[in-house]
Steps between C-alpha positions, in 0.01 A plus 500: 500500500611715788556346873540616837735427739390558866760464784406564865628429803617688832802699530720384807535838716895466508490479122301807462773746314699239314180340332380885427864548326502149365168536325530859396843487348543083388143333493284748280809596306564153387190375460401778230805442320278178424236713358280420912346880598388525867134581506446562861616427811255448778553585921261295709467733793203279680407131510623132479699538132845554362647766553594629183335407174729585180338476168725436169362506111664363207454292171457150551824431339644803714404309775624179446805616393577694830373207716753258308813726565791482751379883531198392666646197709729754645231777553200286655792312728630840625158640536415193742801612701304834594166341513272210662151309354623601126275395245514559145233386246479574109121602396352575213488930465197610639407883494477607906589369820582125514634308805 
């Protein structure tokens, strides 16, 4: 069964560049090593929501196996260094938008 992963949150505006470089060349990188393909990422331009919506899909066992590594301790605990009202929920895989 396939799952999404969907992380938002709001960039902190003095983080700007070294979450774009941290994301673009260690987070997406390292997650699909674990077999965990970005879907989407989403820019909330209007309105009272995150920020920035990121959508992952794996393989259950994909999944579980990236949220039990040290990889993913390390990446979620840097990621909350660039970053304030993180969440990060594990759904089941549904075609389209989900929030």
């Amino acid at each position: 069964m396939r799952q999404k992963m969907l992380l938002s949150y709001n960039i902190l505006p003095r983080f700007q560049q070294e979450y774009m470089d941290f994301m673009v060349n260690t987070f997406v990188p390292t997650l699909q090593r674990y077999g965990v393909e970005n879907q989407g990422v989403w820019h909330t331009a209007y309105g009272n929501y995150p920020m920035r919506l990121i959508v992952f899909v794996a393989e259950e066992n994909d999944m579980r196996e990236v949220l039990a590594s040290e990889d993913w301790r390390q990446l979620e605990a840097r990621l909350k260094s660039y970053v304030t009202d993180y969440t990060c929920r594990i759904v089941p895989y549904q075609p389209g938008f989900q929030f």
